[in-house]
N, CA, C and O atoms as CSV, one atom per row, in Angstrom:
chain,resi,resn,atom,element,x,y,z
A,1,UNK,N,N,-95.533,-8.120,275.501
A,1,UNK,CA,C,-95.316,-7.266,274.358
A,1,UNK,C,C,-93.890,-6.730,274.306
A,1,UNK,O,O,-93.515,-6.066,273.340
A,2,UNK,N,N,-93.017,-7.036,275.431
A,2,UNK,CA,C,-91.859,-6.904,274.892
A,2,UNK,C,C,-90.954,-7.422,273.764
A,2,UNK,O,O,-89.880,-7.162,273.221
A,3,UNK,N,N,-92.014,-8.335,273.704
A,3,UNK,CA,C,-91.026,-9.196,271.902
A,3,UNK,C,C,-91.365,-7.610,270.841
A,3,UNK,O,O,-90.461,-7.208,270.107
A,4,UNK,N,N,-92.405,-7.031,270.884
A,4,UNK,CA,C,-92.219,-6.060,270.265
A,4,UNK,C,C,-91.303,-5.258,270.033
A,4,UNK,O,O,-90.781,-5.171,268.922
A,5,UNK,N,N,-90.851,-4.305,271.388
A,5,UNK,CA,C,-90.120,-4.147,271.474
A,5,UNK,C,C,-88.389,-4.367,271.241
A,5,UNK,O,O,-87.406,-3.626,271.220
A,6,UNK,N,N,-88.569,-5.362,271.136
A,6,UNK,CA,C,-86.801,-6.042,271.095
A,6,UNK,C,C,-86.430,-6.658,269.648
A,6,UNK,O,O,-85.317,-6.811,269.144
A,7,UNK,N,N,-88.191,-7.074,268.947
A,7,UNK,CA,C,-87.806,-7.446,267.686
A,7,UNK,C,C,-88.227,-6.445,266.731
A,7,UNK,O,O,-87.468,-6.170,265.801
A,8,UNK,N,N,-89.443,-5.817,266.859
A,8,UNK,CA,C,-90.148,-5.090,266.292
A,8,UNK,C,C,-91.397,-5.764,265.485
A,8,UNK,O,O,-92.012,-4.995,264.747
A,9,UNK,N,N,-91.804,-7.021,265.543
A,9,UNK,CA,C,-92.163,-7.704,264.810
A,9,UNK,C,C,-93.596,-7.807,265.488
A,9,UNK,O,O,-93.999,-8.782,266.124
A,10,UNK,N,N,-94.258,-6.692,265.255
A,10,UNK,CA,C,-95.897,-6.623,265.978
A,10,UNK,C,C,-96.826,-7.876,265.633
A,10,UNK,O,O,-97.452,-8.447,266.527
A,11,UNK,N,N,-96.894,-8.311,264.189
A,11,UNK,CA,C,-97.945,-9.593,263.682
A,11,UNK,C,C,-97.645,-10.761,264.589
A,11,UNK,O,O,-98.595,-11.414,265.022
A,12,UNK,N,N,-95.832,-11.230,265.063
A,12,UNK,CA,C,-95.920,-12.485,265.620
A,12,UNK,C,C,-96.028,-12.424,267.008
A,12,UNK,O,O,-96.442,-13.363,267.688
A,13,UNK,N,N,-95.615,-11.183,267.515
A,13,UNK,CA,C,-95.825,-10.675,268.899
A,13,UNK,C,C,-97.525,-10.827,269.069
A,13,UNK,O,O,-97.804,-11.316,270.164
A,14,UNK,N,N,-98.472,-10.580,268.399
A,14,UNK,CA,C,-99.581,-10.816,268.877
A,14,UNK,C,C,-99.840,-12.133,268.849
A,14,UNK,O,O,-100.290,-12.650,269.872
A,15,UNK,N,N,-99.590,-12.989,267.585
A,15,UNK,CA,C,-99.656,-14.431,267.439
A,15,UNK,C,C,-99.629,-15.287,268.927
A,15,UNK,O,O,-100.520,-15.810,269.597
A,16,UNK,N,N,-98.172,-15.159,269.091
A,16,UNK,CA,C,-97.235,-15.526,270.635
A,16,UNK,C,C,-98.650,-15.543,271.656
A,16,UNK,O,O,-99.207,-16.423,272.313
A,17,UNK,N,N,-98.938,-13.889,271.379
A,17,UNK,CA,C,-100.119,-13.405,272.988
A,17,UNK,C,C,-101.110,-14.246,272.792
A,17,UNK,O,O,-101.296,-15.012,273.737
A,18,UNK,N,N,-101.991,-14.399,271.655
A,18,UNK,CA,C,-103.079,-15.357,271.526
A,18,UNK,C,C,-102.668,-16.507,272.160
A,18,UNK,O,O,-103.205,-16.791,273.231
A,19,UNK,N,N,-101.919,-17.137,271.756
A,19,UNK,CA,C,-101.369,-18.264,271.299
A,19,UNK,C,C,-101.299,-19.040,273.269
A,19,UNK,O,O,-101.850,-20.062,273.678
A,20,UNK,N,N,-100.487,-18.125,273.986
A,20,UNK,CA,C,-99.860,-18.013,275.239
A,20,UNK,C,C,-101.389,-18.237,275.707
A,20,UNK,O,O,-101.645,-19.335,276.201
A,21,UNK,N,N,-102.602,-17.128,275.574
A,21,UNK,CA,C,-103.841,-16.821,276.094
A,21,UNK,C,C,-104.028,-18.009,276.533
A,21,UNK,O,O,-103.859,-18.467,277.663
A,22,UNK,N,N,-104.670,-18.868,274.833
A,22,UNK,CA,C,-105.182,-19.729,274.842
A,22,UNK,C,C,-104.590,-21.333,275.867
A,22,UNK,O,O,-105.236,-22.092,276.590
A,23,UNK,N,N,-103.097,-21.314,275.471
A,23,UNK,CA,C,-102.591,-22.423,276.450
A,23,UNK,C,C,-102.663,-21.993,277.842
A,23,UNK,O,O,-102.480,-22.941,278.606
A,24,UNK,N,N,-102.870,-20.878,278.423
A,24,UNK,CA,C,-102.905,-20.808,279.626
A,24,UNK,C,C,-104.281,-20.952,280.425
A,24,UNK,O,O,-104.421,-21.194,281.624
A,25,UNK,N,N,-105.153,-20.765,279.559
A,25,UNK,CA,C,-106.435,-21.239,280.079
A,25,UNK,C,C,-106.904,-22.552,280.147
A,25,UNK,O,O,-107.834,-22.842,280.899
A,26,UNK,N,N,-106.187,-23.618,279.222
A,26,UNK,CA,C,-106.076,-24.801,279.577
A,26,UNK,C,C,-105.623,-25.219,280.241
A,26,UNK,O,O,-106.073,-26.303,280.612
A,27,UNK,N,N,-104.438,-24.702,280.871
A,27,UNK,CA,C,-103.647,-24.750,282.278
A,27,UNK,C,C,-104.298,-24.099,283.027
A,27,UNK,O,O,-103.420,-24.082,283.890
A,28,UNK,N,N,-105.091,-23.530,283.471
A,28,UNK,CA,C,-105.873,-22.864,284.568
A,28,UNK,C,C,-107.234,-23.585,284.658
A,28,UNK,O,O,-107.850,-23.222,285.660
A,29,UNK,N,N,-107.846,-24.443,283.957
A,29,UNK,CA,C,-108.467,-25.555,284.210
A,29,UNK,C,C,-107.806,-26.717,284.762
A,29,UNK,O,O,-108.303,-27.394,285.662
A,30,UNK,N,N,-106.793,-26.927,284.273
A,30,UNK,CA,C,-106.691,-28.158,284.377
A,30,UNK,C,C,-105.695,-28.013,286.160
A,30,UNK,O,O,-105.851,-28.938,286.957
A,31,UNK,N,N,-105.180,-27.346,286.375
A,31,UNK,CA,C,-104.844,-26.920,287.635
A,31,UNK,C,C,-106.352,-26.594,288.830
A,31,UNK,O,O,-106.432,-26.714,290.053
A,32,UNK,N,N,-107.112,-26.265,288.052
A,32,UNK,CA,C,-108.417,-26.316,289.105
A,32,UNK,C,C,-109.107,-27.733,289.269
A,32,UNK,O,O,-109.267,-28.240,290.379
A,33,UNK,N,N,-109.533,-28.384,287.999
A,33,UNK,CA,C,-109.520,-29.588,287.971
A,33,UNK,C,C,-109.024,-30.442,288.906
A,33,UNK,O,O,-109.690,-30.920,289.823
A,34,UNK,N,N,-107.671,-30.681,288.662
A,34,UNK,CA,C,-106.956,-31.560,289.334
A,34,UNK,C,C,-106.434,-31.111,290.608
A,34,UNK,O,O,-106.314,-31.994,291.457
A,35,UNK,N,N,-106.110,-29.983,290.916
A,35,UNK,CA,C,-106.018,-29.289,292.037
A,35,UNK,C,C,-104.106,-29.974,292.478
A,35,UNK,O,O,-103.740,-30.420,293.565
A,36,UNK,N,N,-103.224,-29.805,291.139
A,36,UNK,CA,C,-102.280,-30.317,291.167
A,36,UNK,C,C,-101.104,-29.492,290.038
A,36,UNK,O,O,-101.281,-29.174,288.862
A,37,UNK,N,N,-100.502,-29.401,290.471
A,37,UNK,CA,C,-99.167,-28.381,288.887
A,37,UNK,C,C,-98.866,-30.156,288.514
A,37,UNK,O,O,-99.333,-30.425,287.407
A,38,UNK,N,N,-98.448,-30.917,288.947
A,38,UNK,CA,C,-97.970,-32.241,288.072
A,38,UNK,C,C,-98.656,-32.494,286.599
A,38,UNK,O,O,-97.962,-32.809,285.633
A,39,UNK,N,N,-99.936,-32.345,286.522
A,39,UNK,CA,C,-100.527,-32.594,285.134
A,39,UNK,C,C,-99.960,-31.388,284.107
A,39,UNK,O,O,-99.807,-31.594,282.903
A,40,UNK,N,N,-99.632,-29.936,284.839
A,40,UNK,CA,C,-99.273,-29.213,283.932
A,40,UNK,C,C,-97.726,-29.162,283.637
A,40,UNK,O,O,-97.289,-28.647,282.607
A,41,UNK,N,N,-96.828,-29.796,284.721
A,41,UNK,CA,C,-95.504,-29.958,284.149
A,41,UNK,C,C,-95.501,-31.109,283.144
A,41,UNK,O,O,-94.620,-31.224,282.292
A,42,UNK,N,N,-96.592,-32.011,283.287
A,42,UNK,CA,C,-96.126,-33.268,282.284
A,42,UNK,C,C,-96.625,-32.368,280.723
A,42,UNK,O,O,-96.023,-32.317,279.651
A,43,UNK,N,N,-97.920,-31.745,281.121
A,43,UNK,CA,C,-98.253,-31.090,279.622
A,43,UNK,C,C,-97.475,-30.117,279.575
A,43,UNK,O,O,-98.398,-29.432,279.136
A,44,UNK,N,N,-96.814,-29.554,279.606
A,44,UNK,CA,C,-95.605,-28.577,279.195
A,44,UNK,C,C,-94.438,-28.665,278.374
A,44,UNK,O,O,-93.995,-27.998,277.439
A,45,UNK,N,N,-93.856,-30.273,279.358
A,45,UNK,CA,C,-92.962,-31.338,278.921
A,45,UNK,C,C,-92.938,-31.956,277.501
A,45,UNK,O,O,-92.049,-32.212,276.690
A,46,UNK,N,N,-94.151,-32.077,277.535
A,46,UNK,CA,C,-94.951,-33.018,275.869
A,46,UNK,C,C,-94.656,-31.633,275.325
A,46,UNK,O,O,-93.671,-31.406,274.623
A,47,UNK,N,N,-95.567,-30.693,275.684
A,47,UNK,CA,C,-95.242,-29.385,274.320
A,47,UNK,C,C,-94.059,-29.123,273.809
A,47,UNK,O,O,-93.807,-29.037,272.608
A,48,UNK,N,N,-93.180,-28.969,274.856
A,48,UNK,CA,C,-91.935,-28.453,274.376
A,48,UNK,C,C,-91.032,-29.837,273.608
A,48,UNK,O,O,-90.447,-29.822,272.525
A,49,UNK,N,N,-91.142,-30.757,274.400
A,49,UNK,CA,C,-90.468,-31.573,273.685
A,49,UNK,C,C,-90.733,-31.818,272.025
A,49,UNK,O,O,-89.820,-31.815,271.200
A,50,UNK,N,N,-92.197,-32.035,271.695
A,50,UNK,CA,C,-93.176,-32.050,270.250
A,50,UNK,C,C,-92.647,-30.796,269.598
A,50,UNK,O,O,-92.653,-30.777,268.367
A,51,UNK,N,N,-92.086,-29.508,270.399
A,51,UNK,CA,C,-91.998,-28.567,269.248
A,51,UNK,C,C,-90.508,-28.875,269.019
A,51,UNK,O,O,-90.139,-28.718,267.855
A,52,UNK,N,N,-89.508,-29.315,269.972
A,52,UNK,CA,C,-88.187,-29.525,269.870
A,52,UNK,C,C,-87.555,-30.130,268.545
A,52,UNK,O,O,-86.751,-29.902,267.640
A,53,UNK,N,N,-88.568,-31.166,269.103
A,53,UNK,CA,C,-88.416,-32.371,267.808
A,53,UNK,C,C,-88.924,-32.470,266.394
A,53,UNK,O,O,-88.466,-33.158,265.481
A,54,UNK,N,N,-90.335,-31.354,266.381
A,54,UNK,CA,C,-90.527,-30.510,264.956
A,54,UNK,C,C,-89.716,-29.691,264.419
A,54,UNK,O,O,-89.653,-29.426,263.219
A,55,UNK,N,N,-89.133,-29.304,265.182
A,55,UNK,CA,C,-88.408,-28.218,264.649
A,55,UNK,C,C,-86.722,-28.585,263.989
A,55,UNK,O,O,-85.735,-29.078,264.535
A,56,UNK,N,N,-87.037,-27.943,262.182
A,56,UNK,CA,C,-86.144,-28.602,261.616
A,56,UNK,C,C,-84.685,-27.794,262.352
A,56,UNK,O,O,-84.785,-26.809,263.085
A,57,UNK,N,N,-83.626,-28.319,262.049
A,57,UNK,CA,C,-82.355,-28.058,262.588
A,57,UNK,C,C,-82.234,-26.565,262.012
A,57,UNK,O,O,-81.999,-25.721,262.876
A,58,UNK,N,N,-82.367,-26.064,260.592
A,58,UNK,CA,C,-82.180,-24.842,259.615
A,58,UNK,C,C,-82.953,-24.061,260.045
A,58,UNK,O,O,-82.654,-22.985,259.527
A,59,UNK,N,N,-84.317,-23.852,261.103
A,59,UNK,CA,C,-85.201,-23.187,261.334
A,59,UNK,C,C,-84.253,-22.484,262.467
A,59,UNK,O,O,-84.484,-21.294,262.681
A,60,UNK,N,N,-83.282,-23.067,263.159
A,60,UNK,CA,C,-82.521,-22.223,264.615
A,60,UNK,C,C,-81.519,-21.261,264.032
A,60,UNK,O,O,-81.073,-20.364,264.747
A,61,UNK,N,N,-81.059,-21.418,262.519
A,61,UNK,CA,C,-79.636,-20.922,262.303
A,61,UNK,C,C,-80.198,-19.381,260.969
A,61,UNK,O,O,-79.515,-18.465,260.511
A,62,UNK,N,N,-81.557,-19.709,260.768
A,62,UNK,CA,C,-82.095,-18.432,260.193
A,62,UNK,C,C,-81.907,-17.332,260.736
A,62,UNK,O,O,-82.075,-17.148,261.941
A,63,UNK,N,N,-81.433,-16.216,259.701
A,63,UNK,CA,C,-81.306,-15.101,260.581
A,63,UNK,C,C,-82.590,-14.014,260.438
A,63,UNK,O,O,-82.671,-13.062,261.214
A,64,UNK,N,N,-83.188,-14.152,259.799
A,64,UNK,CA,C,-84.605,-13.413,259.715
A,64,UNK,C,C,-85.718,-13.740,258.873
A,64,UNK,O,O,-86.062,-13.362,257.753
A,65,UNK,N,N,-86.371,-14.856,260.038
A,65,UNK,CA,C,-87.107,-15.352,259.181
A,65,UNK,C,C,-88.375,-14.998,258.347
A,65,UNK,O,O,-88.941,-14.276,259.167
A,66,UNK,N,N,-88.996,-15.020,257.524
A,66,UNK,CA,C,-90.418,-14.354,257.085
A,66,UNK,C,C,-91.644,-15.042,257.732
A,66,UNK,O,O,-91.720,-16.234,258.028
A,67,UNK,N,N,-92.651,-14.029,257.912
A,67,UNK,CA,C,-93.853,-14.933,258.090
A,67,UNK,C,C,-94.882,-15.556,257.590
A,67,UNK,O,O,-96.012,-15.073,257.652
A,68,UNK,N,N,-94.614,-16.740,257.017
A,68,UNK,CA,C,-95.326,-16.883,255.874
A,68,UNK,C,C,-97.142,-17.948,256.420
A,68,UNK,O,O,-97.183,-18.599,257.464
A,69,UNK,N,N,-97.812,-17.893,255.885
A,69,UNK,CA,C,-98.961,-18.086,256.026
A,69,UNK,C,C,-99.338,-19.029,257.051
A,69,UNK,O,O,-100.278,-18.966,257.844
A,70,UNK,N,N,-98.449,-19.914,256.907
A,70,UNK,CA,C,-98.637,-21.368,258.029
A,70,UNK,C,C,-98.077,-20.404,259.509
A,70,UNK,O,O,-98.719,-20.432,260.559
A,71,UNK,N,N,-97.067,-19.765,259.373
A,71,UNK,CA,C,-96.224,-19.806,260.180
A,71,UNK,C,C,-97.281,-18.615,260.971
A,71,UNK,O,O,-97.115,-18.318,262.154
A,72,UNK,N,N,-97.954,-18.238,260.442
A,72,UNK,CA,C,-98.788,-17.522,261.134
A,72,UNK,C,C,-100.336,-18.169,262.080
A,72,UNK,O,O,-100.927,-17.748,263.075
A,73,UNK,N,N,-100.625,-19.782,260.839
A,73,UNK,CA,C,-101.882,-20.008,261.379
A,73,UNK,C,C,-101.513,-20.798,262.513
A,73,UNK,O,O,-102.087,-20.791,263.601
A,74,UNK,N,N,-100.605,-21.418,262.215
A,74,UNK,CA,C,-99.701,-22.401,262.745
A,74,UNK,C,C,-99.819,-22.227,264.381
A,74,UNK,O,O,-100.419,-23.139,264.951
A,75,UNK,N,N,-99.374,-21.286,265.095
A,75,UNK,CA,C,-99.202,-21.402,266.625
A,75,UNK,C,C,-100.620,-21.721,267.141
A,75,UNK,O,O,-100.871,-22.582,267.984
A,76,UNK,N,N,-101.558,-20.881,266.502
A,76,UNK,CA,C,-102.904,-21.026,267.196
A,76,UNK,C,C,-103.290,-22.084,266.649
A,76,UNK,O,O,-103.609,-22.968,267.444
A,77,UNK,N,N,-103.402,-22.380,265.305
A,77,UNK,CA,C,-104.103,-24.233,265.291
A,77,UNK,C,C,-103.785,-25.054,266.105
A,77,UNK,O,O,-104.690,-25.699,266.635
A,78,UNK,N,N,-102.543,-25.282,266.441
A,78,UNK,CA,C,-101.435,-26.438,267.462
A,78,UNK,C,C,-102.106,-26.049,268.554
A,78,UNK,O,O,-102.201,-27.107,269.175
A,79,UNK,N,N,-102.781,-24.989,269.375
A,79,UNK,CA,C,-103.492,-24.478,270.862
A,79,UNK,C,C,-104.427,-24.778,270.693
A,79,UNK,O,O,-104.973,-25.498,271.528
A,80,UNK,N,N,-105.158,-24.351,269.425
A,80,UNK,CA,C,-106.716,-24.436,269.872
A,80,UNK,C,C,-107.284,-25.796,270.079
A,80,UNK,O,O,-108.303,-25.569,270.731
A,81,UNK,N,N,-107.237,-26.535,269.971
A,81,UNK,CA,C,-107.390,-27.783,270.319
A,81,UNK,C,C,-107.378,-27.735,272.173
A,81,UNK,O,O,-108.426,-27.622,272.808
A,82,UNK,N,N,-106.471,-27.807,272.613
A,82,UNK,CA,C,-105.895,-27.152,273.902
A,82,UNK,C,C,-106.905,-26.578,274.817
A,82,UNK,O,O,-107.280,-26.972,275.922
A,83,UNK,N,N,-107.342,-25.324,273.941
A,83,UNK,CA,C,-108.399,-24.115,274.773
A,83,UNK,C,C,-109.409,-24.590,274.454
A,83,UNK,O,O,-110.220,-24.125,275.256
A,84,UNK,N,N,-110.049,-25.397,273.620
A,84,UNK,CA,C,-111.402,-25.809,273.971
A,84,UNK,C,C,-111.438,-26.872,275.050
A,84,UNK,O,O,-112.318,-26.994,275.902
A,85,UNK,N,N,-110.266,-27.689,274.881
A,85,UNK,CA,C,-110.256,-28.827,276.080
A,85,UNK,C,C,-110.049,-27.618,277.525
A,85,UNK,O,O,-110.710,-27.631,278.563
A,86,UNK,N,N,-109.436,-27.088,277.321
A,86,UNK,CA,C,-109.851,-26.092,278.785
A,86,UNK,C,C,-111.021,-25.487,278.833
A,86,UNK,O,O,-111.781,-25.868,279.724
A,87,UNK,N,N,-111.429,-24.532,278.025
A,87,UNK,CA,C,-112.754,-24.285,278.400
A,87,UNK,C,C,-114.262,-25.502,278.663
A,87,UNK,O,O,-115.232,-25.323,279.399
A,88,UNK,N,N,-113.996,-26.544,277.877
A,88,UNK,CA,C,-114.591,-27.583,278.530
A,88,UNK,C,C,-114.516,-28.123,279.746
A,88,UNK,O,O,-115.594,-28.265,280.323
A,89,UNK,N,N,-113.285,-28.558,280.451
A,89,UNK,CA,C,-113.196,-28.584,281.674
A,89,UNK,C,C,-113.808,-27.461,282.599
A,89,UNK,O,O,-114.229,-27.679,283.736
A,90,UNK,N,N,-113.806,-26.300,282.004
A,90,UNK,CA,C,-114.114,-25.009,282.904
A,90,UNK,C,C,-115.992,-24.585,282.814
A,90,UNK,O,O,-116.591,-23.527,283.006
A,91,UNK,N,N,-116.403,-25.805,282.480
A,91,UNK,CA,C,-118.058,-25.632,281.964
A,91,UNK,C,C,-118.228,-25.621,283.130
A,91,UNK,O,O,-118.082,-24.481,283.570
A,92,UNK,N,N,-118.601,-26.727,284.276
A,92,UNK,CA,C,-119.323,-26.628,285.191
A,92,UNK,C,C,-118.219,-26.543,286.437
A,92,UNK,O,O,-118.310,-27.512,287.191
A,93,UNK,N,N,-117.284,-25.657,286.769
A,93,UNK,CA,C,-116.605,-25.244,287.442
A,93,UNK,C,C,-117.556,-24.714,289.038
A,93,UNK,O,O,-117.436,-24.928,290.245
A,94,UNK,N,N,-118.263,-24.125,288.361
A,94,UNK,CA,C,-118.884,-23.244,289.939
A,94,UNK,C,C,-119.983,-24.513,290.227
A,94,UNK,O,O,-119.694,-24.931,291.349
A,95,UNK,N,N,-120.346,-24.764,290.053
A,95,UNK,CA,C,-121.229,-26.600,290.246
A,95,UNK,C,C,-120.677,-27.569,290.845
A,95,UNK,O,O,-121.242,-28.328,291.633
A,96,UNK,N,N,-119.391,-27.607,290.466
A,96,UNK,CA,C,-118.441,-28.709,290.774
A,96,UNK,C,C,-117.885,-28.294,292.036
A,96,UNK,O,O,-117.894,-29.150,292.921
A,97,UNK,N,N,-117.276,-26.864,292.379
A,97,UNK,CA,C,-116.497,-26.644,292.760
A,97,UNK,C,C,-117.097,-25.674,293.756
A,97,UNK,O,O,-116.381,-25.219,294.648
A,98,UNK,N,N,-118.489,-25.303,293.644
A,98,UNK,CA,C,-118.913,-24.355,294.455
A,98,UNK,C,C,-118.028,-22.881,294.156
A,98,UNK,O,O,-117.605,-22.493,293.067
A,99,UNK,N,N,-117.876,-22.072,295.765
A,99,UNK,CA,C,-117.587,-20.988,295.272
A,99,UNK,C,C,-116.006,-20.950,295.784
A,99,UNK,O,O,-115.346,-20.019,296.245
A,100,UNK,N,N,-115.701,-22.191,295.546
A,100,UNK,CA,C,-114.158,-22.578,295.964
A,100,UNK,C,C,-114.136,-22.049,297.788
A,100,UNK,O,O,-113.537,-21.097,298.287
A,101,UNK,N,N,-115.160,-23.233,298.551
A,101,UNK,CA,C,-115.775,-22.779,299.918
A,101,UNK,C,C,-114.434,-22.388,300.877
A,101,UNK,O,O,-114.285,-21.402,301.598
A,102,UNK,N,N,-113.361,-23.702,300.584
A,102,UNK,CA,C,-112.256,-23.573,301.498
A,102,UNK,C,C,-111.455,-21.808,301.487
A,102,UNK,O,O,-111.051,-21.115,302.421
A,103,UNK,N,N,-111.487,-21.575,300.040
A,103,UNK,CA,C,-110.739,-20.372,299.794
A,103,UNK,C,C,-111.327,-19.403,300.479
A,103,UNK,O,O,-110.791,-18.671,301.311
A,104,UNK,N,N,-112.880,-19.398,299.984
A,104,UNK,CA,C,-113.233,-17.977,300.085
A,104,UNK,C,C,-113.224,-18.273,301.803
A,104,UNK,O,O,-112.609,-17.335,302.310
A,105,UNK,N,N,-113.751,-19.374,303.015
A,105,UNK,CA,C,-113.917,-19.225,304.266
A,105,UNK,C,C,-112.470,-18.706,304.683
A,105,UNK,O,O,-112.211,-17.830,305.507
A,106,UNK,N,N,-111.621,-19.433,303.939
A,106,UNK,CA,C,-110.167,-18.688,304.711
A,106,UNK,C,C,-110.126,-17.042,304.653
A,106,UNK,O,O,-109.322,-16.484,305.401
A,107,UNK,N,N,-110.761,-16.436,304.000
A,107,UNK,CA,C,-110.747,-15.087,303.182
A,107,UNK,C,C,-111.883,-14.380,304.110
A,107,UNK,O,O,-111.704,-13.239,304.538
A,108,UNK,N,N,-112.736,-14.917,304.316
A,108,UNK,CA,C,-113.687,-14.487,305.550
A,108,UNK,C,C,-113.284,-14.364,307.221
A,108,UNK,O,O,-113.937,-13.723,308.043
A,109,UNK,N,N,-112.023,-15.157,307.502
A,109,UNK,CA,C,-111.559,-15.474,308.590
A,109,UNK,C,C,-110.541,-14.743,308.769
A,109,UNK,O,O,-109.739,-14.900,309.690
A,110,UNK,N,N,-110.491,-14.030,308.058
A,110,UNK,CA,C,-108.587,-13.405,307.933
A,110,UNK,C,C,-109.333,-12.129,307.800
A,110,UNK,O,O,-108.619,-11.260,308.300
A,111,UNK,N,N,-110.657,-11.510,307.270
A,111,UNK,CA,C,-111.184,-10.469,307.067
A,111,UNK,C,C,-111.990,-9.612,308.511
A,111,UNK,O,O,-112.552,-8.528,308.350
């Protein structure tokens, strides 16, 4: 919420937070999943690059831009896709994965 702060711009500052929520819970599956950061630097890579390359040249040199309807639905449509593929991965997590035995025994041993 410091974009608040620095821009004042509360509607896209929350946008951002959703927006962030949602991709990070697909990254927190998919890091349990795979039990690896490589799948999430390559998906990071793709994001940023896809928005790089959307993004028209005149959109960087605006000096205050408005928020107009897309630009609002816009961050979270492009995620949500994303957060259901994470929360799907995250269905049978405790099934799959138990109660993450290695973690918690290390946590018992140190206790």
């Amino acid at each position: 919420m410091l974009n608040v702060l620095i821009t004042g711009d509360l509607p896209a500052a929350l946008i951002q937070a959703v927006a962030a929520f949602m991709s990070g819970v697909m990254s927190l599956a998919l890091r349990i999943r795979t039990g690896s950061l490589y799948p999430l630097i390559i998906v990071h890579a793709l994001w940023d690059f896809s928005l790089f390359v959307g993004l028209p040249a005149s959109a960087a040199t605006e000096a205050a831009p408005t928020l107009s309807s897309t630009a609002i639905v816009a961050p979270v449509q492009l995620v949500f896709p994303l957060f259901l593929y994470g929360l799907s991965l995250m269905r049978h997590v405790n099934r799959d994965f138990g109660e993450m035995s290695e973690v918690v025994d290390r946590q018992q041993q140190l206790a």
